[in-house]
C-alpha positions as CSV (number, residue, x, y, z in Angstrom):
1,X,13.3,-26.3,-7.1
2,X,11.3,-28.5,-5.2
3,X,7.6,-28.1,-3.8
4,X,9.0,-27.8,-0.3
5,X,11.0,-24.8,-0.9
6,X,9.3,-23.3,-3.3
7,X,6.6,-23.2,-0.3
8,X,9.2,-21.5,2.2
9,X,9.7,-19.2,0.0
10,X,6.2,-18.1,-0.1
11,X,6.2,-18.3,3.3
12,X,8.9,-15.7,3.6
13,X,7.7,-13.7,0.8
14,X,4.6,-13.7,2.8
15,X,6.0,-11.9,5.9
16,X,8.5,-9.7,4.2
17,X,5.0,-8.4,2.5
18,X,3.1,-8.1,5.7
19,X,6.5,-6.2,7.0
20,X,6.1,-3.9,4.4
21,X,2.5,-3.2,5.2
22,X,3.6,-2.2,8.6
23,X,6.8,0.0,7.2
24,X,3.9,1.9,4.5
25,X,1.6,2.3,8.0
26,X,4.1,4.0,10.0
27,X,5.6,6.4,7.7
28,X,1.7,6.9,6.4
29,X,0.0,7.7,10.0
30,X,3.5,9.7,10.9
31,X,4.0,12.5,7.8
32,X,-0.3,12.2,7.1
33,X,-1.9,15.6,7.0
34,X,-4.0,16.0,10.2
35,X,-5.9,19.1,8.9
36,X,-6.8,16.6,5.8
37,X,-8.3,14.2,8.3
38,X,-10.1,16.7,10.0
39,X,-11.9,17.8,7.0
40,X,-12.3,14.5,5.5
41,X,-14.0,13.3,9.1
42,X,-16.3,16.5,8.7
43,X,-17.5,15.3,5.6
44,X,-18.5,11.8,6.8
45,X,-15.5,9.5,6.2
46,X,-15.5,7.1,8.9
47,X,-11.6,6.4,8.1
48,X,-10.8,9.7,8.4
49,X,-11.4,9.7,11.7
50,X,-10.0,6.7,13.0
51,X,-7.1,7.7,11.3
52,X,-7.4,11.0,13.2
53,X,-8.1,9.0,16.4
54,X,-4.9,6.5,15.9
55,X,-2.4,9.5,15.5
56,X,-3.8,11.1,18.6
57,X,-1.8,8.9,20.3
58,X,1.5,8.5,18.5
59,X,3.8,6.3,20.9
60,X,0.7,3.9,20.5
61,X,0.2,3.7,17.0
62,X,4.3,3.5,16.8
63,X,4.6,1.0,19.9
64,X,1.5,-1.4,17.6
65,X,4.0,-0.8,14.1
66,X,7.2,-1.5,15.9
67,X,6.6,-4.4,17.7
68,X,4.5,-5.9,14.0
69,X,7.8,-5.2,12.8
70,X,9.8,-6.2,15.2
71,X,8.3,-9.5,15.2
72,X,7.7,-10.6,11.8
73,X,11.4,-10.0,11.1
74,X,12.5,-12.1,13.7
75,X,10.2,-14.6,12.8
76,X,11.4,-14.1,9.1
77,X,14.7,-15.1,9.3
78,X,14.6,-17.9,11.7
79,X,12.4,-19.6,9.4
80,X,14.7,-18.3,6.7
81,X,18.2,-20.0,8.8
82,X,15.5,-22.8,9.5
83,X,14.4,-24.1,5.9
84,X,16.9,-22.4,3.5
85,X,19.9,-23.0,4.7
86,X,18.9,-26.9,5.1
87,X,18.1,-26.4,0.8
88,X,21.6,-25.1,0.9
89,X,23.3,-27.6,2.8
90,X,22.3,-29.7,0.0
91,X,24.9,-27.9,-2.1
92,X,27.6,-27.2,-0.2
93,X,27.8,-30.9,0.8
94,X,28.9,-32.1,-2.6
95,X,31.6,-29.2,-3.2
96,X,34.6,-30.6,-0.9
97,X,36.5,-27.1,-1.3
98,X,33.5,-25.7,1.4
99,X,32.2,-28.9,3.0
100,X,33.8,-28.6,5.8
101,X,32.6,-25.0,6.8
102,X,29.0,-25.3,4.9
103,X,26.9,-24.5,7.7
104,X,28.9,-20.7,8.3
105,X,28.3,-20.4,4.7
106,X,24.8,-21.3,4.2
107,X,23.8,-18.8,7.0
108,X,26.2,-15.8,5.8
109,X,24.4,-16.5,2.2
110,X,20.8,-16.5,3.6
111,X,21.1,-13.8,5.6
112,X,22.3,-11.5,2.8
113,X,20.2,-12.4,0.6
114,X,17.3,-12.1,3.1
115,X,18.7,-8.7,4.4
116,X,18.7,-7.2,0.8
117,X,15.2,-8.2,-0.3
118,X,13.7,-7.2,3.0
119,X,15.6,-3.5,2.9
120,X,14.0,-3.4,-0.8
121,X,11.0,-4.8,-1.0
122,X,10.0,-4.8,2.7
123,X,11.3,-1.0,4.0
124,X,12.3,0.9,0.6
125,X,9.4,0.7,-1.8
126,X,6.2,0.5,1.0
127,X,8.1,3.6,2.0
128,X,8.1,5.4,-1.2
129,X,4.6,4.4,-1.9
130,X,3.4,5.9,1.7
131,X,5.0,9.0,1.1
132,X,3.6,9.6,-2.5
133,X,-0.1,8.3,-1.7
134,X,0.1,9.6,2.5
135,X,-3.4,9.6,2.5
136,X,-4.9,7.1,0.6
137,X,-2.7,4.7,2.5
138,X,-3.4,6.0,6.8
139,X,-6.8,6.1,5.8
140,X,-6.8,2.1,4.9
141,X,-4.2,1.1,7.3
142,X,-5.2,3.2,10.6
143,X,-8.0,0.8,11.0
144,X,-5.5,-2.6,10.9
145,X,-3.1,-0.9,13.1
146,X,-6.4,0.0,15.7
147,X,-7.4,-3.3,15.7
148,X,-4.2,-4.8,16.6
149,X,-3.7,-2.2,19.4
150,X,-6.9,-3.4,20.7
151,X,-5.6,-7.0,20.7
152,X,-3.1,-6.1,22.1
153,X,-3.6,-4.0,24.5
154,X,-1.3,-5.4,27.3
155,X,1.8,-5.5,25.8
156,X,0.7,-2.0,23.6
157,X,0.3,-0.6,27.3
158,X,3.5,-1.7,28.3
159,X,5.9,-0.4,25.4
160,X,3.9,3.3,25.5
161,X,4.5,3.5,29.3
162,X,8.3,2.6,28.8
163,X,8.7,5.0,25.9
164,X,7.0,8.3,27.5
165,X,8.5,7.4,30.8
166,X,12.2,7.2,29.1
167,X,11.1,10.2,26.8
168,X,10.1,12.5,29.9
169,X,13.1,11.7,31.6
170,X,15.1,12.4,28.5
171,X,13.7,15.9,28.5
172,X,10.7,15.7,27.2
173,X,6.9,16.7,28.1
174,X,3.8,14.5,28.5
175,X,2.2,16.9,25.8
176,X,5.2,15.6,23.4
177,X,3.8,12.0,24.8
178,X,0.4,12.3,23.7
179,X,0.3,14.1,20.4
180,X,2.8,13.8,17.5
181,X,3.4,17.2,16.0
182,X,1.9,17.5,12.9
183,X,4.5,19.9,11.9
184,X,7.1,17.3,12.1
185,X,8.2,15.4,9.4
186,X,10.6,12.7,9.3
187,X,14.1,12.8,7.7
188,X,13.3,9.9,5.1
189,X,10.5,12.5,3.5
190,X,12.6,14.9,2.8
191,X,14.0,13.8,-0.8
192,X,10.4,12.9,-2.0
193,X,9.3,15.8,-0.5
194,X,11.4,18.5,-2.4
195,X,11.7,16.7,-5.7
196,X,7.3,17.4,-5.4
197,X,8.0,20.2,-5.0
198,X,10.4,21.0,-7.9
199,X,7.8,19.2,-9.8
200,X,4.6,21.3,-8.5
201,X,6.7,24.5,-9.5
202,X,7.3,25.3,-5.6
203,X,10.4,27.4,-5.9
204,X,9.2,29.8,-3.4
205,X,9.7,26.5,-0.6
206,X,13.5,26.5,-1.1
207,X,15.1,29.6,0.5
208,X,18.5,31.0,-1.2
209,X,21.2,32.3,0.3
210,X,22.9,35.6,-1.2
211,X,25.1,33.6,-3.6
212,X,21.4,32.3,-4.8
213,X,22.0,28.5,-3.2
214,X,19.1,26.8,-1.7
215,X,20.3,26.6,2.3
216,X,17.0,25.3,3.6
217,X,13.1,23.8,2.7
218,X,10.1,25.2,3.9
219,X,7.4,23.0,2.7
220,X,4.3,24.9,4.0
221,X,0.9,23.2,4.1
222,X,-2.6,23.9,5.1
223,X,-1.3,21.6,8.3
224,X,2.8,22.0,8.5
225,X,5.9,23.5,8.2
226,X,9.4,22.0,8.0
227,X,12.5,23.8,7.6
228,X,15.9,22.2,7.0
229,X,18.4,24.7,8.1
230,X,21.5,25.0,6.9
């Protein structure tokens, strides 16, 4: 492996990283108690509340992660089919059998490979983390996720106003604009959710149906309440 592609890997390692700081962010500031916040902010923590202060305004906070997102993995795997594939080429040249369609192959190769360590390392683990340490990781990341919000602010503006105008006209309210429900928890949670709760000894969350089957969660908190029906 030479210097020069040991460097782009780096490089991509690098952004599949900061990817995964915005994937632990989201689910973080999205399933974080807000009850929590509010006591932890009573009690002085200056995190706490501009944790409390960035999911005030959800379609903010979510337009600032999805567009980090968005970005970095564009940028990720054009300089991925960029430098890579050019290390591949190498290769590919000296096997006649697949000379002649190399440059299809290099990309198909690079982009799997790319694809797999981004769903693992940049979506799958920051979002296991986030969900077992919610907390500890919207009260370090809220203030990142501010600050770039604040940056910017123009093109923040314009992907909130987008989403609550196509929200509201897909039947929704401007109080469902403005505050996420803290009673809502996302789908992804669920697994890690209940297997806590197996662990903690909360039977009494699963509800059983007459044959004594679990048909549904209720994981109450000080701050929510979710029920899978069945």
């Amino acid at each position: 492996m030479t210097g020069d592609t040991l460097r782009e890997l780096l490089i991509i390692a690098a952004l599949i990283a900061l990817n995964a700081v915005f994937v632990a962010a989201e689910i973080a500031l999205v399933t974080v108690r807000r009850t929590r916040l509010d006591q932890l902010a009573r009690d002085g923590s200056r995190s706490a509340r501009r944790a409390r202060d960035v999911i005030a305004n959800p379609a903010r906070f979510l337009a600032v992660i999805q567009l980090g997102i968005t970005f970095i993995g564009f940028l990720a795997s054009a300089y991925a089919a960029v430098s890579l594939t050019l290390a591949l080429e190498r290769v590919f040249d000296d096997i006649e059998l697949v000379s002649s369609y190399s440059e299809a192959l290099e990309l198909v190769i690079v982009t799997a490979v790319l694809s797999v360590v981004t769903i693992i390392f940049g979506e799958l683990v920051p979002k296991s983390f986030a969900l077992r340490h919610t907390e500890r990781f919207a009260l370090v990341l809220a203030g990142p996720v501010d600050i770039i919000g604040r940056v910017l602010t123009p093109v923040v503006w314009f992907l909130t106003r987008a989403t609550n105008i196509i929200t509201r006209g897909a039947g929704g309210t401007r109080e469902e604009d403005s505050v996420l429900g803290s009673e809502d928890i996302p789908v992804a949670s669920w697994p890690i959710i209940i297997r806590d709760r197996k662990s903690d000894g909360g039977a009494d969350g699963f509800h059983k149906d007459r044959h004594g089957q679990p048909f549904g969660l209720v994981a109450l908190t000080d701050s929510w309440s979710l029920t899978a029906s069945h």
